[in-house]
Backbone as JSON Lines, residues from 0, in Angstrom:
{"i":0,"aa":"X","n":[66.33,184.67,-43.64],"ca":[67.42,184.23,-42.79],"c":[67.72,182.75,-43.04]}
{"i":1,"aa":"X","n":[66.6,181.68,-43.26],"ca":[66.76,180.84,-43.28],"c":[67.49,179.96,-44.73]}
{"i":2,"aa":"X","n":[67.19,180.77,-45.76],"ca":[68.12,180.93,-47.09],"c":[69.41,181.15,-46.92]}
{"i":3,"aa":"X","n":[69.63,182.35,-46.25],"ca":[71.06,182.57,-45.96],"c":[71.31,181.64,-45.2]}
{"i":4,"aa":"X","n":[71.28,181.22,-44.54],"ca":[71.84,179.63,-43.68],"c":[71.96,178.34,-44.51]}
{"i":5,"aa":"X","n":[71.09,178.4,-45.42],"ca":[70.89,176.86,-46.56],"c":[71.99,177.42,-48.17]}
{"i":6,"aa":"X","n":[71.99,178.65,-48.02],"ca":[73.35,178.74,-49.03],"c":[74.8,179.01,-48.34]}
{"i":7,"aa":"X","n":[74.85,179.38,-47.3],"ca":[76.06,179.08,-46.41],"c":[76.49,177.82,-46.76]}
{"i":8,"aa":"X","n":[75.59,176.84,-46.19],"ca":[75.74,175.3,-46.31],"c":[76.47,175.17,-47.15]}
{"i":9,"aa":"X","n":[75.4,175.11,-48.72],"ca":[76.09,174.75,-49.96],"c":[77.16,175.26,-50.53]}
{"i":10,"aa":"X","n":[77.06,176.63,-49.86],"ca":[79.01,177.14,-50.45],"c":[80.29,177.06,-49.87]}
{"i":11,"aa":"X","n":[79.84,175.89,-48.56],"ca":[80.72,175.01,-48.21],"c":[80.78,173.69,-48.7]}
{"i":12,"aa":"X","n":[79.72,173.19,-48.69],"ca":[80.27,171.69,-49.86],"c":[80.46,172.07,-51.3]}
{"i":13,"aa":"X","n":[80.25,173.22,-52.18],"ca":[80.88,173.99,-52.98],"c":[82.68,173.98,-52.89]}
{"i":14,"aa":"X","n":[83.22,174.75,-51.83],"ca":[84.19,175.06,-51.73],"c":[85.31,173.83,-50.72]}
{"i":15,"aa":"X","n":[84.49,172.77,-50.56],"ca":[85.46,170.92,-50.11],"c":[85.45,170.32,-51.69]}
{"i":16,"aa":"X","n":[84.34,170.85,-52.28],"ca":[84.69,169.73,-53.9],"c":[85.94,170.48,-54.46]}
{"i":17,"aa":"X","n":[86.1,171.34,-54.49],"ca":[86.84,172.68,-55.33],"c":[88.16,172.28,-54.58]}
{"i":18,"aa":"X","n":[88.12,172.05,-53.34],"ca":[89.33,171.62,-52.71],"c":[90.29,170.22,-53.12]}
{"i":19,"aa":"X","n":[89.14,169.43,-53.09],"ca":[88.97,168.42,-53.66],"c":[89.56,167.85,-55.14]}
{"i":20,"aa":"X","n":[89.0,168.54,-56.38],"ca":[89.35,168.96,-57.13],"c":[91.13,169.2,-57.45]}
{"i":21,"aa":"X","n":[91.53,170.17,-56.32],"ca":[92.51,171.3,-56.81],"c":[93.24,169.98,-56.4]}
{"i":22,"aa":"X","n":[93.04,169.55,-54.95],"ca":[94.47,168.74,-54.64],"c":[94.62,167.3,-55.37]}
{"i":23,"aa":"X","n":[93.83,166.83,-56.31],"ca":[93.63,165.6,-56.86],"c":[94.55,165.97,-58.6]}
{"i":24,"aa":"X","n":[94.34,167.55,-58.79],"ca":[95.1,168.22,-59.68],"c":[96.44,168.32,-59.49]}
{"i":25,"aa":"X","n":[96.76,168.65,-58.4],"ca":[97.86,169.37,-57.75],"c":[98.52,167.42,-57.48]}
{"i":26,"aa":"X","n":[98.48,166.45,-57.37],"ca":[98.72,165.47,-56.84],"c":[99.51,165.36,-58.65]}
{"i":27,"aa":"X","n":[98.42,165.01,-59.38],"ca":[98.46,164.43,-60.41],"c":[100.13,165.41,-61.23]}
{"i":28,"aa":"X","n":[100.06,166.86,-61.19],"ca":[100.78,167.56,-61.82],"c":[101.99,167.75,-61.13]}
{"i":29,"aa":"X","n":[102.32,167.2,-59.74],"ca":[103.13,166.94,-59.03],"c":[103.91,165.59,-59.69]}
{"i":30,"aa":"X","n":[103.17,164.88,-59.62],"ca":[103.92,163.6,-60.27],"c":[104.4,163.27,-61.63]}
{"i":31,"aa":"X","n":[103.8,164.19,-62.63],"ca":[104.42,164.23,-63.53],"c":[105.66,165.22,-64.21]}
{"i":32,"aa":"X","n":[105.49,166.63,-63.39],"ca":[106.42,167.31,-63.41],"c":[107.51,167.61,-62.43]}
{"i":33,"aa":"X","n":[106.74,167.17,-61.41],"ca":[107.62,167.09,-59.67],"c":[108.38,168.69,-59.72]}
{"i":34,"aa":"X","n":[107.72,169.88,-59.9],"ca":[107.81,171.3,-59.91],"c":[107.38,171.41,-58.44]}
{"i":35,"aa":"X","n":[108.57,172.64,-58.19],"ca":[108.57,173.61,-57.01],"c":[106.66,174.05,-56.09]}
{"i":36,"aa":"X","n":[106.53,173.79,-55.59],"ca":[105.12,174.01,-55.24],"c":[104.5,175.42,-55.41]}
{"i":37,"aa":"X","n":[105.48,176.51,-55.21],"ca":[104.56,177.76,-56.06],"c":[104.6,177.66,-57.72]}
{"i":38,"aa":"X","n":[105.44,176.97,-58.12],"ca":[105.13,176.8,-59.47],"c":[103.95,176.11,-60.06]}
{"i":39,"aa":"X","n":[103.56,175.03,-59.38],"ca":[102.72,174.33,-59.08],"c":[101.1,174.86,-58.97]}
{"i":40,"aa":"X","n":[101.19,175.89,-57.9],"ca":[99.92,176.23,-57.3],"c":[99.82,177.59,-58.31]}
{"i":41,"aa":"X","n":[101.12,178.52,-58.95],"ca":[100.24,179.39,-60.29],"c":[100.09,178.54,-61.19]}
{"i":42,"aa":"X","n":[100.43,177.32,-61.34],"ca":[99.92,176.76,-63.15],"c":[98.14,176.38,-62.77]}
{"i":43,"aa":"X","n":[98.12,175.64,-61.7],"ca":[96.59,175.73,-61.06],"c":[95.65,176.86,-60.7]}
{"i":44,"aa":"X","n":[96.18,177.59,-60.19],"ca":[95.38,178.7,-59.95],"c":[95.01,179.46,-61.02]}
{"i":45,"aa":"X","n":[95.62,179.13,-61.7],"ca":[95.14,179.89,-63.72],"c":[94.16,179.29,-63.94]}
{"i":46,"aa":"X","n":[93.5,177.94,-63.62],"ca":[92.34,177.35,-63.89],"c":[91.14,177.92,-63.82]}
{"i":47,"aa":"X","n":[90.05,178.15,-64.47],"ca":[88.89,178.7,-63.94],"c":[88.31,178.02,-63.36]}
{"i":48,"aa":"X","n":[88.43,176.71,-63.38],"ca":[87.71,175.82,-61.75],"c":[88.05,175.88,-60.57]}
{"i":49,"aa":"X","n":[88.89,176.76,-60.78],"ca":[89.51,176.75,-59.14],"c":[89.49,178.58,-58.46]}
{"i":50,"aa":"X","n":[88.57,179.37,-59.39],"ca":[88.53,180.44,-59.47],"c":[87.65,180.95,-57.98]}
{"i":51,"aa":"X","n":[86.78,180.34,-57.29],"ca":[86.57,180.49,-56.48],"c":[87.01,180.02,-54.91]}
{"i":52,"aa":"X","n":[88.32,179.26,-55.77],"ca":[89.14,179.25,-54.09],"c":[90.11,180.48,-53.99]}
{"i":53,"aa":"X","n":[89.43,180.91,-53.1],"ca":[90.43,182.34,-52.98],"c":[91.84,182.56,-52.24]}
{"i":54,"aa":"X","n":[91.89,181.44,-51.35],"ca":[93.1,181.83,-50.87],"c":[94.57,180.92,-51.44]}
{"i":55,"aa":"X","n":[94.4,180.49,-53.07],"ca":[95.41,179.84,-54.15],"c":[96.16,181.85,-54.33]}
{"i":56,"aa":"X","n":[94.65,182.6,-54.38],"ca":[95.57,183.65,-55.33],"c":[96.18,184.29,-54.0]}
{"i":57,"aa":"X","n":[95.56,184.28,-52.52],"ca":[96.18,185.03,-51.55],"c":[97.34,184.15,-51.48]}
{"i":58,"aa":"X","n":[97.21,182.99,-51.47],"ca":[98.9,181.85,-51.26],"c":[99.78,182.3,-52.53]}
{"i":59,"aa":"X","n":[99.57,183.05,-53.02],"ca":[100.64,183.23,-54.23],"c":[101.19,184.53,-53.9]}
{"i":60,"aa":"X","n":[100.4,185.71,-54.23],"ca":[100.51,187.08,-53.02],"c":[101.44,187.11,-51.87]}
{"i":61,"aa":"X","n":[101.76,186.08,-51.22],"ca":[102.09,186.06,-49.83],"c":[103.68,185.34,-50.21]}
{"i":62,"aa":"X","n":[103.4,184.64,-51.22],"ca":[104.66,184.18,-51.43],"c":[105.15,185.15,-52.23]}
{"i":63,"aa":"X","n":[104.97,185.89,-53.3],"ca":[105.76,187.32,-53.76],"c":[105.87,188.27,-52.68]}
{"i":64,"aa":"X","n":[105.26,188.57,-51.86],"ca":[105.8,189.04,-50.92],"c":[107.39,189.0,-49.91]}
{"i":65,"aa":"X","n":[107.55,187.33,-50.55],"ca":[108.7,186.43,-49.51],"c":[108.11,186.08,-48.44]}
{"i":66,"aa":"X","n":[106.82,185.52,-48.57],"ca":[106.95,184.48,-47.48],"c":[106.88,182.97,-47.84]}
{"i":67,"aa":"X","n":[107.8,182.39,-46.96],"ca":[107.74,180.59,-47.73],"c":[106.43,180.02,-47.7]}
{"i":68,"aa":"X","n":[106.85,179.12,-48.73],"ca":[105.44,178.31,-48.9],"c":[104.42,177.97,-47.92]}
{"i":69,"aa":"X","n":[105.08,177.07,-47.25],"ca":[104.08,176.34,-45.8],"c":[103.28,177.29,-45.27]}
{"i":70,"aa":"X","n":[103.99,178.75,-44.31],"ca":[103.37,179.68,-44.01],"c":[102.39,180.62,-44.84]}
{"i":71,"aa":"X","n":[102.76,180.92,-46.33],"ca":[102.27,181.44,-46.74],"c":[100.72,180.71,-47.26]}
{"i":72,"aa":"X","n":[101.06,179.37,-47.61],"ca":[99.63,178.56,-47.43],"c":[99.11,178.34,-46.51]}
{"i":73,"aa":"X","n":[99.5,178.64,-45.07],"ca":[98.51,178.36,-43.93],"c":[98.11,179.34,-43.77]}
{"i":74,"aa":"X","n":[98.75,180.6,-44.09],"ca":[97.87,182.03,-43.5],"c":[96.65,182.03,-44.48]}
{"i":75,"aa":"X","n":[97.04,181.57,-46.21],"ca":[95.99,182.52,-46.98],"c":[94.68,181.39,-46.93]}
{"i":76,"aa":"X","n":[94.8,180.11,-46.75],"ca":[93.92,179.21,-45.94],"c":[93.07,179.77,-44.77]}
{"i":77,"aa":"X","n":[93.78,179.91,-43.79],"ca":[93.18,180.2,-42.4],"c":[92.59,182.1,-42.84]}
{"i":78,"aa":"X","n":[92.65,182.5,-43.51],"ca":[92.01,184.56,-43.78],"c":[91.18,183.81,-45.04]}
{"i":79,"aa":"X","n":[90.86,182.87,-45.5],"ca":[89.77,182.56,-46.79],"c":[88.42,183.14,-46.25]}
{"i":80,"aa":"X","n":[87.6,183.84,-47.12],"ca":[86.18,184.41,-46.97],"c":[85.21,183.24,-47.21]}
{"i":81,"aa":"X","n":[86.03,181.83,-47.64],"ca":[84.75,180.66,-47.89],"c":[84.33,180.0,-46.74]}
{"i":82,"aa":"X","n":[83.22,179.82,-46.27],"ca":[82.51,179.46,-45.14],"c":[82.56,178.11,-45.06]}
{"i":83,"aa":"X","n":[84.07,177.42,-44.41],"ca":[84.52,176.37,-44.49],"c":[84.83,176.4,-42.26]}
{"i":84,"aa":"X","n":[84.28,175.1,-41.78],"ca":[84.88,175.12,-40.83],"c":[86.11,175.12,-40.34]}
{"i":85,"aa":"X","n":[86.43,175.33,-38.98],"ca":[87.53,175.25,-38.31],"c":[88.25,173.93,-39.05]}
{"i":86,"aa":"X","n":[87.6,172.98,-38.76],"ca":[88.45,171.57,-38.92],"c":[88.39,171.41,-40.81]}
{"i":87,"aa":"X","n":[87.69,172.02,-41.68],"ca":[88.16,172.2,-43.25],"c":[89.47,172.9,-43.21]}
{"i":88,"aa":"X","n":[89.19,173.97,-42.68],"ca":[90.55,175.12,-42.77],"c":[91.83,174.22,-42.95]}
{"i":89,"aa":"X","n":[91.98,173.36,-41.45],"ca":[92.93,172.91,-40.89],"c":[93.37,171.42,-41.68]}
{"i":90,"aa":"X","n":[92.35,171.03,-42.27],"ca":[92.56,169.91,-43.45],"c":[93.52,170.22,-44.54]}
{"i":91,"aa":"X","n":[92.84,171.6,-44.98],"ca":[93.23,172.0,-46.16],"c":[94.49,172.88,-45.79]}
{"i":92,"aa":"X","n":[95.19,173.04,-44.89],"ca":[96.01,173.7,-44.62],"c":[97.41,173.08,-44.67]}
{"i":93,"aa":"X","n":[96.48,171.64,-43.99],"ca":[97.85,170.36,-43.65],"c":[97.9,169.86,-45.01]}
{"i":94,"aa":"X","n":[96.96,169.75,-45.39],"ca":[97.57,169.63,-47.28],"c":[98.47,169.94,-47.99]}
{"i":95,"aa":"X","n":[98.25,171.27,-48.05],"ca":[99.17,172.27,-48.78],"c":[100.6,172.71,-48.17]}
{"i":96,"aa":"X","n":[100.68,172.89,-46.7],"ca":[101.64,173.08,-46.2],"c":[103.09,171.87,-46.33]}
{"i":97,"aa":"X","n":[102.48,170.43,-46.32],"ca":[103.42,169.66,-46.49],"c":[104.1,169.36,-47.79]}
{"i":98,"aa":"X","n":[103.47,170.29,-49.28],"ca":[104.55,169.84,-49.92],"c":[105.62,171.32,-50.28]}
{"i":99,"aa":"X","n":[106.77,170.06,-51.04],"ca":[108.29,170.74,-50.79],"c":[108.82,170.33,-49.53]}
{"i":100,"aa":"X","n":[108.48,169.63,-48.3],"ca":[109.15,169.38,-47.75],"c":[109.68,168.2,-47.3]}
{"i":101,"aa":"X","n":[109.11,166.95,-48.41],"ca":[109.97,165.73,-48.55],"c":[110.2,165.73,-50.23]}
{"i":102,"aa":"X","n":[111.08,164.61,-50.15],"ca":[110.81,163.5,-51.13],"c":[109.39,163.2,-51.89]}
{"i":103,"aa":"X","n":[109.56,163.05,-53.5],"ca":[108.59,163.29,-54.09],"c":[107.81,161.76,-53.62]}
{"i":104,"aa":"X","n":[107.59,161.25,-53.48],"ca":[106.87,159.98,-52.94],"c":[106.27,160.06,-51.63]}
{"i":105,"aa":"X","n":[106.84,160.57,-50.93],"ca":[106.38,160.83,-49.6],"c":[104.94,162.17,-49.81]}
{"i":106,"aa":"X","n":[106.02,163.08,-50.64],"ca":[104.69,164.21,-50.71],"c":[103.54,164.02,-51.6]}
{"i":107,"aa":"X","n":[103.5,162.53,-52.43],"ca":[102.27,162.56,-53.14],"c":[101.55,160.83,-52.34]}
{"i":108,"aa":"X","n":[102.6,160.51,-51.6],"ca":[101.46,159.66,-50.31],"c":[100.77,160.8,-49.2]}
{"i":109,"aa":"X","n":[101.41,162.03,-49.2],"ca":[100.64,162.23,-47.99],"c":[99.77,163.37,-48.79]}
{"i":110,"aa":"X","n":[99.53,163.94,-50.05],"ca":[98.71,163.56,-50.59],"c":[97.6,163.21,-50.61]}
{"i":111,"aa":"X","n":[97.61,162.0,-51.27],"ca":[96.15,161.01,-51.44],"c":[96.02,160.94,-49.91]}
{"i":112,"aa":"X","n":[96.67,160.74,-49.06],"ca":[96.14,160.6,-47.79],"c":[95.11,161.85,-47.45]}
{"i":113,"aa":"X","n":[95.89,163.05,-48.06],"ca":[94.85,164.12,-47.33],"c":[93.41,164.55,-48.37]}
{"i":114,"aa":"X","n":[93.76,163.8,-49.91],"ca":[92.61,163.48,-51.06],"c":[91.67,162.45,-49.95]}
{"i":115,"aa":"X","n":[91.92,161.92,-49.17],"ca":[90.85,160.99,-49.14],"c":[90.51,161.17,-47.85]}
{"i":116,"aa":"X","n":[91.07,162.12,-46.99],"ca":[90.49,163.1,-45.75],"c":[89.3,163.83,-45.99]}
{"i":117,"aa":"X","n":[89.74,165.06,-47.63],"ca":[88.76,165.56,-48.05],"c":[87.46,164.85,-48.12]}
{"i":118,"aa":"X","n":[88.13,163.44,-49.24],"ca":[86.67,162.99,-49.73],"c":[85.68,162.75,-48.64]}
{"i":119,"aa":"X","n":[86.48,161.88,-47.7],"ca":[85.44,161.9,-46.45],"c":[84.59,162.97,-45.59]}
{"i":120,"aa":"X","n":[85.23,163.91,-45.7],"ca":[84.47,165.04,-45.28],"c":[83.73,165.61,-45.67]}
{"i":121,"aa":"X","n":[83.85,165.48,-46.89],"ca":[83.01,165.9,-48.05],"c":[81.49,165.12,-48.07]}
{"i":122,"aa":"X","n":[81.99,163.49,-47.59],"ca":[80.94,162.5,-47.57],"c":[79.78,163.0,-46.42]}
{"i":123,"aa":"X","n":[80.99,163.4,-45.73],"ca":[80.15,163.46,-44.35],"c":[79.21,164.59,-44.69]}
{"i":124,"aa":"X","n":[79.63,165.54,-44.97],"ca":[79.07,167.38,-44.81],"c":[77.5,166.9,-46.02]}
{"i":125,"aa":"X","n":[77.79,166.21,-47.04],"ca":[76.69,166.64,-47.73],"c":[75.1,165.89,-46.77]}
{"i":126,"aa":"X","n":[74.98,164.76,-46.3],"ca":[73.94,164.79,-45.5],"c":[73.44,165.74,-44.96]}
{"i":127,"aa":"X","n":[74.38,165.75,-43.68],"ca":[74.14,167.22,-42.92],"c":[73.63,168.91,-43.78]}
{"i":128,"aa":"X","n":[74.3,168.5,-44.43],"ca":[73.45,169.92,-45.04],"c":[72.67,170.02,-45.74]}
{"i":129,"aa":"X","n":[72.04,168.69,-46.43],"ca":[70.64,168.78,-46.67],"c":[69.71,168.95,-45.33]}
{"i":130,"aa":"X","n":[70.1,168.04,-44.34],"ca":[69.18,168.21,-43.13],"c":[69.2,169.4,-42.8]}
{"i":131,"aa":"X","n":[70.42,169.92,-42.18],"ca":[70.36,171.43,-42.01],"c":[69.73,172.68,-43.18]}
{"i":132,"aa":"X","n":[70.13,172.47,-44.34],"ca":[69.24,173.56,-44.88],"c":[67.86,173.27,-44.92]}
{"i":133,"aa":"X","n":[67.4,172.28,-45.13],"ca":[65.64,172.01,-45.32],"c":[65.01,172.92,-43.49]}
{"i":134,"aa":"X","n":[66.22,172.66,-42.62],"ca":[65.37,172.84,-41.28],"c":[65.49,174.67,-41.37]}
{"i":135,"aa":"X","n":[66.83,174.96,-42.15],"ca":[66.8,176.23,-41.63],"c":[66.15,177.45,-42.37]}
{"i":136,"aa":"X","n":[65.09,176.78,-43.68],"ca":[64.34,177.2,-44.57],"c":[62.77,177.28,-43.74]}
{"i":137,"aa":"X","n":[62.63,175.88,-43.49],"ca":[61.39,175.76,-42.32],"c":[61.35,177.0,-41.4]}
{"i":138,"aa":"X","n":[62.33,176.69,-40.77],"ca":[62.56,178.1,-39.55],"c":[62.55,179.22,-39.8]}
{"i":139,"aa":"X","n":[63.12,179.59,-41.17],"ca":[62.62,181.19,-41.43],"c":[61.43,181.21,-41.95]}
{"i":140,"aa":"X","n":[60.59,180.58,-42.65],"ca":[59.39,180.5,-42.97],"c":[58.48,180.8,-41.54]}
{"i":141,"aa":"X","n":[58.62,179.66,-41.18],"ca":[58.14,179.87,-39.37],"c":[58.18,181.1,-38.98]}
{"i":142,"aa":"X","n":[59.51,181.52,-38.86],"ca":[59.51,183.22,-38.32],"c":[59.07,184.14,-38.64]}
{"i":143,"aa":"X","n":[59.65,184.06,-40.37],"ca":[58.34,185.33,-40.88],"c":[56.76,185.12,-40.64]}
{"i":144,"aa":"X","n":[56.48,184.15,-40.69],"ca":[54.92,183.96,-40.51],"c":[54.54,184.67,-39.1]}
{"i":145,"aa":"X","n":[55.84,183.94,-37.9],"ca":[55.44,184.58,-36.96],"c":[55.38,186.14,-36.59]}
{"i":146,"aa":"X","n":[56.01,186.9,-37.3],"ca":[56.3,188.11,-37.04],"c":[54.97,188.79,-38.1]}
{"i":147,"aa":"X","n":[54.55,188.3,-39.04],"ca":[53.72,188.62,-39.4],"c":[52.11,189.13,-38.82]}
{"i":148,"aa":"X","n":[52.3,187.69,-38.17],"ca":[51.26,187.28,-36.89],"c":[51.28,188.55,-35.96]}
{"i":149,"aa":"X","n":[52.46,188.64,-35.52],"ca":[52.79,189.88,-34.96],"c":[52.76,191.11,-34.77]}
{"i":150,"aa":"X","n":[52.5,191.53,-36.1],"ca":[52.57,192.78,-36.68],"c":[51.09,192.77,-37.25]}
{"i":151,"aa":"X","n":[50.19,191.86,-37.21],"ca":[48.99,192.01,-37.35],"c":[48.02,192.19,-36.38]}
């Protein structure tokens, strides 16, 4: 149990670098081609570094479907299977949702603004989850021992 809790962890600061990553991509390929944002998010999502963010390929899905961008990136954000908190979701949501809807300057300031939301969160989460996985390795160790105890 306590494994499964200490790789939870890590496949959330896994999946803030990957975020991380995509929108520092997505910033950069914005500014040099200043392309439509689903155009944008399939030339990225073809990447194999970005192969484990899953909801690039549900945000693409949703937009062949016909749904617009913004929405269609907040839904396939908010239904992602990566074990990202409430307040990641909602980072990465306000990210993606705001471009296409200014001026190319505006959408690659707000942007780096939300590149350097990530990074911070990112800063923050990796402490914590060393502390947290070391404790929650202890604790299942602990438990099985105790149940052992138990059963003896």
């Amino acid at each position: 149990m306590g494994l499964v809790v200490s790789h939870r962890l890590t496949q959330r600061l896994c999946a803030l670098e990957t975020a991380l990553r995509f929108f520092r991509a997505l910033r950069q390929e914005l500014s040099y081609s200043m392309a439509p944002p689903p155009e944008l998010l399939r030339a990225l999502a073809a990447r194999p570094e970005y192969a484990g963010a899953d909801y690039l390929g549900s945000a693409l899905e949703r937009i062949k479907h016909g749904e617009a961008f913004p929405e269609a990136w907040r839904a396939a954000v908010e239904d992602t299977a990566l074990p990202l908190t409430g307040e990641d979701r909602m980072l990465i949501a306000r990210a993606g949702e705001r471009l296409g809807t200014s001026d190319l300057e505006s959408q690659l300031s707000c942007l780096s603004h939300d590149i350097e939301q990530i990074g911070l969160t990112l800063d923050e989460a990796r402490p914590r989850q060393q502390e947290r996985a070391k404790l929650a390795r202890t604790l299942g160790g602990l438990c099985g021992a105790f149940f052992v105890i138990l059963i003896i």
